[in-house]
C-alpha positions in Angstrom: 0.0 0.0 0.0 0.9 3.3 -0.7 -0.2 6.3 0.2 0.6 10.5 -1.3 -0.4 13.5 1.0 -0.2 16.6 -0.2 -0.2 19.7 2.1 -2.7 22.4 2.8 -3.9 24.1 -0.6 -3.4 27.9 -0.5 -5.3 30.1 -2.9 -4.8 30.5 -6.6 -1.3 29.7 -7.2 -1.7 26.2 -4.6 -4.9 25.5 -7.0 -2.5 26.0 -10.1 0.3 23.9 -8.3 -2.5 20.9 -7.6 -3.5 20.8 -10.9 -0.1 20.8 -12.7 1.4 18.6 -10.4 -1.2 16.4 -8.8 -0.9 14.1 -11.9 2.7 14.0 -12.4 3.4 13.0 -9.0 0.5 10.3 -8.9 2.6 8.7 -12.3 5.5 8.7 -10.9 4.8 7.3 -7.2 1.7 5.7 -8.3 0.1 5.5 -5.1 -3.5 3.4 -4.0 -4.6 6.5 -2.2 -4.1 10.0 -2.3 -5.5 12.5 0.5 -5.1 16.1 0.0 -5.7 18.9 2.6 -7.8 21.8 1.3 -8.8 24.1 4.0 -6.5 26.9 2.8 -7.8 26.4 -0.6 -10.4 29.4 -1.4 -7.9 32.5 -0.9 -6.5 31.0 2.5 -9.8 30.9 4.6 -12.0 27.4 3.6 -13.4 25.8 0.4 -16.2 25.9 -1.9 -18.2 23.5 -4.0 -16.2 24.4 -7.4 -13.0 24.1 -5.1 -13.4 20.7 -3.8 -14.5 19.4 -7.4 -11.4 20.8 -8.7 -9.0 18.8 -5.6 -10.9 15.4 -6.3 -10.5 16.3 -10.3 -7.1 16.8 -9.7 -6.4 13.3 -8.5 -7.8 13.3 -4.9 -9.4 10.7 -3.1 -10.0 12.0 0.4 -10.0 15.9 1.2 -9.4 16.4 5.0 -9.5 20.1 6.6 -8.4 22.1 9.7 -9.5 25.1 11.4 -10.7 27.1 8.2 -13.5 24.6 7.6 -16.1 26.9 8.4 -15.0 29.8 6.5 -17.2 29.6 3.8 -20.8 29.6 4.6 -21.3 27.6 1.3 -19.6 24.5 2.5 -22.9 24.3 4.9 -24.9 23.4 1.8 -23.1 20.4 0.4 -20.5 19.2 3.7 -23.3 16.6 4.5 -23.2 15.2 0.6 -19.0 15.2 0.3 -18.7 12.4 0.7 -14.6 12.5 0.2 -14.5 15.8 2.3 -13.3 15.1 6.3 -13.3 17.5 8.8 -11.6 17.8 12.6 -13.4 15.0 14.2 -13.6 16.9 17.0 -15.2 20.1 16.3 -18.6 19.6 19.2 -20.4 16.6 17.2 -24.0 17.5 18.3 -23.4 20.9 16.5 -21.4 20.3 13.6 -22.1 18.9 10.1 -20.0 16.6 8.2 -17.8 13.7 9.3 -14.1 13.6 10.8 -13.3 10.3 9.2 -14.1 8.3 6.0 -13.2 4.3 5.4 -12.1 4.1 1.8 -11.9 0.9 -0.2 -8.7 0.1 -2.2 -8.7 -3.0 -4.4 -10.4 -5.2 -1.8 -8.4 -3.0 1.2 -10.0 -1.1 3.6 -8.2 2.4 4.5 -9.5 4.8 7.0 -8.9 8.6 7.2 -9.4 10.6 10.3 -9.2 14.1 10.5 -8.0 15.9 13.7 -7.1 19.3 14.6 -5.1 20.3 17.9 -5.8 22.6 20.6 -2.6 24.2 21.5 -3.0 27.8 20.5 -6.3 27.5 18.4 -9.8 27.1 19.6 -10.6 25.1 22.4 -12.6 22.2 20.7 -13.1 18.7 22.0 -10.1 16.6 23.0 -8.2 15.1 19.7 -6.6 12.4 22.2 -10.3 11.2 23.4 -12.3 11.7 20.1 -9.3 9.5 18.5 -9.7 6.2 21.1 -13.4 7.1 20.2 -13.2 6.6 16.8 -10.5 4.1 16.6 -12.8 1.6 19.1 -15.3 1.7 16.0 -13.0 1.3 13.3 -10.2 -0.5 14.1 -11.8 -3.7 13.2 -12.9 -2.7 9.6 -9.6 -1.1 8.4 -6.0 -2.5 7.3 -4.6 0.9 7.5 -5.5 4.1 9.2 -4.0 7.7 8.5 -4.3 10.2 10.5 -3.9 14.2 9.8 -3.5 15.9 12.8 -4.0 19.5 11.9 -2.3 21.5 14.6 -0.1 24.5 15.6 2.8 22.9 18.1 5.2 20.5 17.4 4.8 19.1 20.9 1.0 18.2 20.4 1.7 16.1 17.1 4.8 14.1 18.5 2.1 13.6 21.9 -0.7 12.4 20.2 1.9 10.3 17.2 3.3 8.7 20.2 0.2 8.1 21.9 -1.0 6.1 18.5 2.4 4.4 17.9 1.6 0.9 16.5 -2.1 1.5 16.2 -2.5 3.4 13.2 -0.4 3.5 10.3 0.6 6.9 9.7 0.3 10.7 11.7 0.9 13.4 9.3 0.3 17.1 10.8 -1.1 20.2 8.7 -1.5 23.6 9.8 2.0 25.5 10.1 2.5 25.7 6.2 6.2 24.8 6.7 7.6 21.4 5.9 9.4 19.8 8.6 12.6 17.5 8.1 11.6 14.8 10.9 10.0 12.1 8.7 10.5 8.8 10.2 9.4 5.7 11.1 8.2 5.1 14.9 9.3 2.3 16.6 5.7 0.3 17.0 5.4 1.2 13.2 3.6 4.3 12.4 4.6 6.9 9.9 5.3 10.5 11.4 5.4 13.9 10.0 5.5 17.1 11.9 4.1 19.2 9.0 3.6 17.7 5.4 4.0 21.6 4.4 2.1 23.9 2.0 0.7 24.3 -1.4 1.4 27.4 -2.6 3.0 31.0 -3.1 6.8 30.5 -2.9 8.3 34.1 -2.5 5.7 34.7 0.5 5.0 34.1 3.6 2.9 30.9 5.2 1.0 31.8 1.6 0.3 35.7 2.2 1.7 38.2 0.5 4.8 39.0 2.4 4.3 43.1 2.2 1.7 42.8 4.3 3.1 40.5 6.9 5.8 42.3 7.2 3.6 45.7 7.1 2.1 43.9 10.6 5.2 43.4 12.6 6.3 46.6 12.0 3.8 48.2 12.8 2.0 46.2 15.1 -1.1 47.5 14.1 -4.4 45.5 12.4 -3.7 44.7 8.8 -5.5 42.7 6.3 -3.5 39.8 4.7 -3.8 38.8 0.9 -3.1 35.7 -1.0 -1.4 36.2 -3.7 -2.9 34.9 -7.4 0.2 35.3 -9.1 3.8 34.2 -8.6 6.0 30.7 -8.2 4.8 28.4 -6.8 5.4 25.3 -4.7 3.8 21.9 -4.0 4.8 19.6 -0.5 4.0 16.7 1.2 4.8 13.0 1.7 4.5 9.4 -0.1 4.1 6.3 2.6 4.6 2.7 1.8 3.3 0.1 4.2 3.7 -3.6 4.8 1.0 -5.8 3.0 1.1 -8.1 5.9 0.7 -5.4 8.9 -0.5 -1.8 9.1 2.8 -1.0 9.9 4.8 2.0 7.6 8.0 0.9 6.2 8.9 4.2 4.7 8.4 7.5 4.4 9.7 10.7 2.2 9.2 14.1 1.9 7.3 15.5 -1.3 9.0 19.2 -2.3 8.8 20.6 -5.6 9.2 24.3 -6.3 11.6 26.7 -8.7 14.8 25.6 -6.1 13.8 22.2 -6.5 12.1 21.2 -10.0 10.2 18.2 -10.6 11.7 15.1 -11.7 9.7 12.4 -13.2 
């Protein structure tokens, strides 16, 4: 089994970068399932309809999210009908539509997808840790493999909670920071880890905005409004994961970069 991740989708140019790269990286690592995070997608804040077409078009098979879900009051009329769209599974579940996991069939295999988002410096949702063991008593039966993204801001809460699910799920890849860590690795019970699969996006800005107006903000420390870019290089990042056909266990893992300092090769 293998699997491609491909980092949070930011605004025009990460659209562009899906959709030019998306298929030349599925024919070269041909993977069995490929998960793509869009919440940055529509100009940094959420997706729409047309957008989450355009990620399965692409070459997408699951479409997980992060705190930007909700963004877009049109994801409130078709979340319930996406069926390939996953958000945190632990946004409050008697208030929130959609689903935090999907299992996904692969020639006879069954691969779950869970969707989590931390709590360390953004809102204070319901516990990942619990909702996880929730989840995972009701799937672990049906699926071969589970992946996990754990959308989160602090190193420490990804490396907690991948270390808390060492051995029982396959793979932790986290989202949110929009810079690509270099601590890919195997753990030792088995399960694939990523701090931060990175972004898709502007590459001459900053976590995707325009870098003016970032840097307008800490100089002057006043309110400003941030823009995404629709022009400009670009870059694409995540990860490709093999794992054994006889256990869920990973047996490798490497980082997905492409961008003008680091062209594709097919």
């Amino acid at each position: 089994m293998r699997i491609v991740f491909i980092g949070d989708v930011m605004g025009p140019i990460g659209q562009e970068m899906l959709t030019d790269y998306l298929p030349k990286i599925k024919a070269k690592f041909r993977p069995q399932l490929t998960i793509v995070n869009g919440e940055n997608i529509a100009n940094g804040k959420g997706i729409t309809r047309a957008l989450y077409k355009l990620i399965l078009t692409s070459g997408a098979d699951v479409v997980t999210m992060g705190n930007h879900t909700f963004d877009k009051d049109e994801l409130y009329d078709f979340i319930d009908d996406a069926n390939k769209l996953i958000r945190p599974a632990n946004y409050p579940a008697n208030y929130t539509p959609g689903k935090g996991f999907v299992l996904i069939k692969v020639n006879q295999i069954t691969v779950g997808v869970i969707n989590l988002q931390g709590r360390v410096f953004l809102d204070a949702i319901d516990d990942p840790f619990a909702k996880f063991e929730e989840i995972y008593a009701e799937i672990k039966d049906q699926c071969q493999y589970i992946f996990v993204d754990f959308h989160a801001e602090t190193t420490s809460e990804k490396l907690g909670f991948a270390w808390s699910v060492d051995g029982r799920v396959s793979a932790v890849v986290g989202t949110h920071t929009h810079v690509q860590t270099n601590d890919a690795r195997i753990l030792p019970a088995g399960t694939a880890y990523l701090t931060d699969a990175g972004m898709t996006g502007p590459y001459n800005e900053i976590l995707g905005m325009t870098k003016g107006k970032v840097i307008e903000r800490f100089h002057t420390h006043r309110p400003v409004r941030f823009e995404t870019p629709a022009q400009g290089p670009g870059q694409i990042n995540g990860c490709v994961i093999d794992f054994s056909e006889q256990t869920n266990q990973a047996k490798h893992i490497e980082l997905i970069h492409i961008s003008p300092d680091h062209p594709f090769i097919d």
